[in-house]
C-alpha positions as CSV (number, residue, x, y, z in Angstrom):
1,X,58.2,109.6,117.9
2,X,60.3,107.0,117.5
3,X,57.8,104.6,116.3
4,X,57.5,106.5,113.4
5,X,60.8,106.4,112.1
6,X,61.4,104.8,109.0
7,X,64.5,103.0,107.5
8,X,65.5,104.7,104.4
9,X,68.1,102.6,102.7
10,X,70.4,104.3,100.7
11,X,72.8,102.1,97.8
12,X,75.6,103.4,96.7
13,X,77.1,101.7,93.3
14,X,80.8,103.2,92.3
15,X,84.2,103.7,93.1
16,X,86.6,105.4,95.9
17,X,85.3,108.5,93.0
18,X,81.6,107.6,93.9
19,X,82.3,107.1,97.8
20,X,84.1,110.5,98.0
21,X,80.7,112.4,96.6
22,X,78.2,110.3,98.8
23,X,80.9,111.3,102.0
24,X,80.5,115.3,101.1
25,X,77.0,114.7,100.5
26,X,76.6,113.0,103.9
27,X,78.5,115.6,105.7
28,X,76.5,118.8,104.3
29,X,73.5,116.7,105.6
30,X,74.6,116.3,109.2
31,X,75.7,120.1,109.4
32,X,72.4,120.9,107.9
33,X,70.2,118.3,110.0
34,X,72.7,119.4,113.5
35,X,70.8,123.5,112.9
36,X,67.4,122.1,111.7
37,X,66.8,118.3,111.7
38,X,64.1,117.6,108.7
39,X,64.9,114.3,106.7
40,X,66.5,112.7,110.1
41,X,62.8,113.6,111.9
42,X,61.3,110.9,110.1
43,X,63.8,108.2,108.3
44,X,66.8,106.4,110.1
45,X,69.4,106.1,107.2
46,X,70.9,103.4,106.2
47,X,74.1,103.0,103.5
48,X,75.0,100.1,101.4
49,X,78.4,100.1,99.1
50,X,78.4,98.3,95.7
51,X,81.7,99.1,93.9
52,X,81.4,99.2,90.4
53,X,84.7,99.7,87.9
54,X,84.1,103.1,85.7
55,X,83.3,103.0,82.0
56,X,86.1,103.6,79.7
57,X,83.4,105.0,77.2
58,X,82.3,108.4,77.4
59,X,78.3,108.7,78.3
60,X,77.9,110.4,74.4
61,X,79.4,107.7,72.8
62,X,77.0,105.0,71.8
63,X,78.9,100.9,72.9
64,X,78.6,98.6,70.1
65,X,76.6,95.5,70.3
66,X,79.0,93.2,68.8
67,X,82.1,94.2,71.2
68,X,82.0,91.8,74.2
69,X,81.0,93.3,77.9
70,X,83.9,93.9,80.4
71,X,83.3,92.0,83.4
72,X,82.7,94.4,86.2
73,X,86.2,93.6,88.1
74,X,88.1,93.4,84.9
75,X,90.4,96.6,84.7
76,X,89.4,99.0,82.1
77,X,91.1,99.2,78.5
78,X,94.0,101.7,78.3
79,X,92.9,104.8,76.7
80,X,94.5,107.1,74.2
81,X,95.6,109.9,75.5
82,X,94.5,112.2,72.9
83,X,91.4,109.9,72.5
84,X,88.3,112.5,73.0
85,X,86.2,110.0,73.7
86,X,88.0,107.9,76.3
87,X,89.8,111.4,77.9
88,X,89.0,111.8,81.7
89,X,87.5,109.0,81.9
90,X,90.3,106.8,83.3
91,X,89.1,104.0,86.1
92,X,89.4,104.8,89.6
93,X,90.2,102.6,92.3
94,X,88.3,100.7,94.6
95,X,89.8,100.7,97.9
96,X,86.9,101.8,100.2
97,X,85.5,98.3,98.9
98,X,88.6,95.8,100.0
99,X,88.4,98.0,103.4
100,X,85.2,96.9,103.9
101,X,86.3,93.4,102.7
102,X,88.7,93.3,105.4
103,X,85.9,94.0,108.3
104,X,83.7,91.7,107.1
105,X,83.7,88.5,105.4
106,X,80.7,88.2,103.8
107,X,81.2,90.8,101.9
108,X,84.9,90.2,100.9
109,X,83.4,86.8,99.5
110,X,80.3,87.9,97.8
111,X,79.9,91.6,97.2
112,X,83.5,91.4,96.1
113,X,84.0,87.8,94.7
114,X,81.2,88.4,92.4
115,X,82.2,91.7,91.6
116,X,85.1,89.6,89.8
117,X,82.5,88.0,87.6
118,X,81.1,88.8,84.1
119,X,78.7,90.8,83.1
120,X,76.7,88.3,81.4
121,X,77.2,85.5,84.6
122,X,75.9,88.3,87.2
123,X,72.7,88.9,84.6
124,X,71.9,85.1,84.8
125,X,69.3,83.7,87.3
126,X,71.1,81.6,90.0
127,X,68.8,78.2,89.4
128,X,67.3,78.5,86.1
129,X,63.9,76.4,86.3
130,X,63.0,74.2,82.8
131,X,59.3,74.2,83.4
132,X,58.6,77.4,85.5
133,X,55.7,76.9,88.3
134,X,52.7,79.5,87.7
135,X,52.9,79.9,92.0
136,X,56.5,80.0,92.2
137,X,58.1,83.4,92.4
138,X,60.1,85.3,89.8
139,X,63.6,84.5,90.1
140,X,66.0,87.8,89.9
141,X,69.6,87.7,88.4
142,X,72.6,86.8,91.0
143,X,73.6,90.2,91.1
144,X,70.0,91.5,91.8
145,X,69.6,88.3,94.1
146,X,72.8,89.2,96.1
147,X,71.9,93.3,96.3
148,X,68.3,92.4,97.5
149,X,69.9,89.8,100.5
150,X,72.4,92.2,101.3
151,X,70.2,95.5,102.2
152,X,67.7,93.3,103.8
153,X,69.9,91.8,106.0
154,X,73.0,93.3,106.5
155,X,72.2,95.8,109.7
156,X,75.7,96.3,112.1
157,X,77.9,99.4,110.4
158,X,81.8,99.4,109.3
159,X,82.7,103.6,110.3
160,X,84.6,105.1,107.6
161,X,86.5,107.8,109.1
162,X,85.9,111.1,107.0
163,X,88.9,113.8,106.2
164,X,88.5,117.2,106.1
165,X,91.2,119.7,104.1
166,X,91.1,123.6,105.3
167,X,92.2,125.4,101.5
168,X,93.6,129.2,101.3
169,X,94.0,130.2,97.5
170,X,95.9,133.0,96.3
171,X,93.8,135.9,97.0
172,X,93.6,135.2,100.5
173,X,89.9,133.0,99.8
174,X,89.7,130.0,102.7
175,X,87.6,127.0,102.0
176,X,86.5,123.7,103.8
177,X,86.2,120.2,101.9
178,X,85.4,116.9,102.9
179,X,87.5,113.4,101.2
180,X,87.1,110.0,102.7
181,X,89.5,108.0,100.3
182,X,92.6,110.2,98.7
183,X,93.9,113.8,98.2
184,X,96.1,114.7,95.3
185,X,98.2,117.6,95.1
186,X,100.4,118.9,92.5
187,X,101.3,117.3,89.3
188,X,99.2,114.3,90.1
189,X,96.1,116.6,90.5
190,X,97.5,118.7,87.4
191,X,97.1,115.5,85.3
192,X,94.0,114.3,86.1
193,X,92.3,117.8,85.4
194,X,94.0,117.6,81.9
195,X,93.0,114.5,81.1
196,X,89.5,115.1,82.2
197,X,89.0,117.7,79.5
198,X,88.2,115.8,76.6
199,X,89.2,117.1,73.4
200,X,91.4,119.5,75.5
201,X,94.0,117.0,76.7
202,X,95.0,116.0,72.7
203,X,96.4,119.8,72.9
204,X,97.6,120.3,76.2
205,X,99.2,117.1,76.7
206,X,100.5,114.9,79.2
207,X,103.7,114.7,81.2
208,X,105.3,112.3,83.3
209,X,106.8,112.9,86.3
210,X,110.3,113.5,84.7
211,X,109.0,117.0,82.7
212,X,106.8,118.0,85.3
213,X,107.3,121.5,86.7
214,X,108.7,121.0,90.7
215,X,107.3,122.9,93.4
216,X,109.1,124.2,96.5
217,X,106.8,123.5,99.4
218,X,106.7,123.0,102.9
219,X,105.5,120.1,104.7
220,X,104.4,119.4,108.4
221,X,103.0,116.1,109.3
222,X,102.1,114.5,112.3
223,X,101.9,111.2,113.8
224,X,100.2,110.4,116.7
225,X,102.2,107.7,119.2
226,X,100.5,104.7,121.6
227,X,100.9,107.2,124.3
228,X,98.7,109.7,122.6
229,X,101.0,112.1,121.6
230,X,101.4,114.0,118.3
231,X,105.2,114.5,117.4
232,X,105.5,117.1,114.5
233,X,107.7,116.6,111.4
234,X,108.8,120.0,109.3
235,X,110.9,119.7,106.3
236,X,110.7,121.1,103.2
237,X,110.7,119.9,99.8
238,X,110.9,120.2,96.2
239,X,108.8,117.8,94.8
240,X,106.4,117.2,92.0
241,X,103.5,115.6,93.9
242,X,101.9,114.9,97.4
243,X,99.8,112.3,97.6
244,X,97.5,111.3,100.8
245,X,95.3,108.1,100.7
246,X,93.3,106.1,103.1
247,X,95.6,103.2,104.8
248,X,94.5,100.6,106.7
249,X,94.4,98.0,104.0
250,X,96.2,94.9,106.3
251,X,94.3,93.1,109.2
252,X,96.6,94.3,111.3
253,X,96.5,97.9,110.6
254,X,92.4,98.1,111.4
255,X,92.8,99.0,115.1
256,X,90.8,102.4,115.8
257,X,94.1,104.0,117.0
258,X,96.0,103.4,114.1
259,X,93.4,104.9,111.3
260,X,95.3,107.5,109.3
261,X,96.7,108.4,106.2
262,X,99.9,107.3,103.5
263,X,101.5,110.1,102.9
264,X,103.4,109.6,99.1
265,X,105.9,112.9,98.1
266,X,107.2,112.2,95.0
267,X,110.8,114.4,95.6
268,X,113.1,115.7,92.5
269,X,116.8,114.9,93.6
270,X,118.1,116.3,90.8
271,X,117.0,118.2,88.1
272,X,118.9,118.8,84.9
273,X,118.5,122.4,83.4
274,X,119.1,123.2,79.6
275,X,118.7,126.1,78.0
276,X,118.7,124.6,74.3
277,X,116.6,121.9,75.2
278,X,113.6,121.3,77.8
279,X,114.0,121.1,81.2
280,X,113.6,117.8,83.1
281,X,113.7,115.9,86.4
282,X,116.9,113.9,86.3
283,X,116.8,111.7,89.9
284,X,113.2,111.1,91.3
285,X,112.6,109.6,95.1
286,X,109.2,108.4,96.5
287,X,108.7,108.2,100.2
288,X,106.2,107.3,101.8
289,X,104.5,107.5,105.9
290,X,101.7,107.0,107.8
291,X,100.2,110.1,109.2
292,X,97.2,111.8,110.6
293,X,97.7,115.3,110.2
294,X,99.2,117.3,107.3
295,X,100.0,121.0,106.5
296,X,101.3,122.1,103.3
297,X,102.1,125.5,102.1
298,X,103.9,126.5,99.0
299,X,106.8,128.6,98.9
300,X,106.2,131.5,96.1
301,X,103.9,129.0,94.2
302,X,100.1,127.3,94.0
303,X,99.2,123.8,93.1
304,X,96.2,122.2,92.6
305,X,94.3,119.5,94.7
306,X,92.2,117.0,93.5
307,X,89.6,114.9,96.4
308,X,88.8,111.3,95.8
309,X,90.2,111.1,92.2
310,X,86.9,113.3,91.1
311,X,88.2,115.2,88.2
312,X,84.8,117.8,89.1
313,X,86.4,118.3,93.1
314,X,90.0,119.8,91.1
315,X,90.9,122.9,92.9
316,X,93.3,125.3,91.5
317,X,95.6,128.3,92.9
318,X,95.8,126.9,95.9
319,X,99.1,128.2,98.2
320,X,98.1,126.2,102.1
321,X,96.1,122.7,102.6
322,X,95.8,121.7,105.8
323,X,94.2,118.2,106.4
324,X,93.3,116.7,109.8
325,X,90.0,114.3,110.5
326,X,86.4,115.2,110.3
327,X,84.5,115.7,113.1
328,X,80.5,116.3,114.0
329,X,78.7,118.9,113.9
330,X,79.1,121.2,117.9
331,X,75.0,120.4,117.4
332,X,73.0,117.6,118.7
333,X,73.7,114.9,116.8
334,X,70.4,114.3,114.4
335,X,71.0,110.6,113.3
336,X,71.4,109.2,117.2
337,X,68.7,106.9,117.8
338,X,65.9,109.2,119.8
339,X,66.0,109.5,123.7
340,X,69.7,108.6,123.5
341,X,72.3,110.8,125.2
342,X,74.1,113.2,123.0
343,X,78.0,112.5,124.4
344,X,80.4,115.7,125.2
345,X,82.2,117.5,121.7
346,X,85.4,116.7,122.5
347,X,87.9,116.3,120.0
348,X,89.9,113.3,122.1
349,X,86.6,111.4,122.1
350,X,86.0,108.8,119.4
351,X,82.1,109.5,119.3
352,X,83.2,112.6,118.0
353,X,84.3,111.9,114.7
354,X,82.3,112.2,111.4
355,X,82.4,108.7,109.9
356,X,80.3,107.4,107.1
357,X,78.4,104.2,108.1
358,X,78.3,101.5,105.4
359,X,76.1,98.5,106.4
360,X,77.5,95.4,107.0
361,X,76.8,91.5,108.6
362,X,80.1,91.8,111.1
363,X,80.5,95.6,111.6
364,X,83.7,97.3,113.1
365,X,84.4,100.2,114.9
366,X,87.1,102.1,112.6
């Protein structure tokens, strides 16, 4: 009944790395709760976003005491790159955060603005009292102060639009994932595995875009028009990376029809070929456009592909990636308030699409 629904709030503290785990999780829940609703029966969820910059120190690796704390908006230190400690480790970004930002202002100015802060300021209490009353109530630290204010009240949702990438590998294998920020392909994806393992990377090493191997592959993108229409692009390229990340980072691009992805190749014009010495990219050219669909197939090669800058989602030998948005489950849908209608599955339809709700004070349609 729906009297007996509970609000389970859920807070998310991270990066775009962080948001692109809680949006996989959040989709194998609705396809799970579509077939057999358990968890949705009895709580109404409810997500909150904190970002939160990545340690440059490994989790093994004790900090020392007398080194002074980053503050939590500070970028991180450059690491080594044979540094075992500090390898894979490297900060992702926090673009889901200044999305957000740009829906709602509240958030932009204190979620983010103290986010800019030290560690030791957001630690402090906001009013410290000389002579504490015996009735008066505990004081918490800004950051725990701001956190407890924001879940409480913070109730209308900003939609973040989920991706979804359809992967064939080279024995034929198809798979299904889910992104909500970025997908890396290629060399960019190559490099982030490398330097993700640890004492590994020393050994291996790390190239730049100039030495990296090209691929041959063939690109098809499309970009649907005001009228609704999809016109398809085909070209193919040699190129050492493809790059797709979440746009909408203006106030002008936020309309729901313009949601879509950059698409970034990074193209070898020229490359110069030695047989005494090694090999190298002699011209490189980045392009870049707005899309909303993308299929990409290797010509007699594999890459790998790397969601949401999590070095643990790197996928290798993989010939065809396909990406397009996320949609619901065909199902009922599990997390609609009770006695509502459940609307048509049609793809044209926005209610359709899988989006993850982050709470908010002004809330936006995405």
């Amino acid at each position: 009944e729906e009297a007996k629904v509970a609000t389970l709030r859920v807070v998310v503290f991270g990066s775009d790395r962080i948001s692109g785990k809680v949006a996989r999780a959040y989709s194998d829940l609705r396809l799970k709760e579509s077939s057999c609703p358990s968890l949705t029966r009895y709580f109404r969820l409810r997500f909150f976003y904190v970002p939160v910059k990545r340690s440059c120190v490994a989790p093994s690796t004790p900090q020392m005491h007398h080194h002074p704390s980053p503050s939590l908006g500070d970028p991180p230190a450059r690491a080594q790159v044979g540094d075992p400690s500090v390898a894979g480790m490297e900060s992702s970004t926090n673009d889901i955060s200044h999305y957000i930002g740009l829906l709602d202002p509240w958030y932009e100015r204190n979620v983010l603005g103290l986010m800019k802060l030290p560690m030791g300021v957001l630690c402090q209490c906001a009013k410290p009292e000389a002579e504490p009353q015996e009735d008066s109530q505990e004081q918490l630290p800004i950051l725990a102060d701001m956190i407890l204010y924001y879940c409480r009240f913070a109730t209308r949702p900003v939609l973040l639009q989920l991706y979804q990438t359809e992967l064939t590998f080279i024995g034929g294998e198809k798979r299904t994932e889910v992104f909500i920020h970025s997908l890396e392909l290629g060399h960019s994806a190559a490099t982030r595995a490398i330097k993700a393992s640890g004492p590994g990377s020393k050994r291996l090493g790390i190239d730049g875009d100039r030495e990296a191997i090209p691929l041959t592959l063939q690109i098809a993108y499309s970009k649907t028009a005001a009228s609704g229409r999809s016109h398809w692009n085909d070209v193919e390229k040699v190129c050492t990376s493809v790059n797709l990340s979440k746009a909408c980072r203006k106030h002008e691009e936020l309309a729901s029809k313009t949601e879509c992805l950059n698409l970034t190749v990074t193209e070898v014009v020229k490359r110069q070929n030695s047989k005494s010495k090694k090999s190298f990219n002699q011209q490189i050219s980045v392009s870049q456009i707005k899309v909303d669909k993308v299929q990409i197939i290797g010509v007699q090669s594999s890459f790998a592909v790397c969601l949401d800058q999590d070095e643990q989602k790197i996928l290798q030998s993989v010939t065809r990636c396909e990406i397009s948005v996320c949609y619901k489950p065909r199902d009922c849908d599990p997390l609609a308030p009770r006695g509502s209608p459940v609307p048509p599955q049609d793809p044209s339809e926005f209610h359709s699409l899988l989006c993850l709700p982050i709470a908010t004070f002004s809330g936006a349609l995405p």
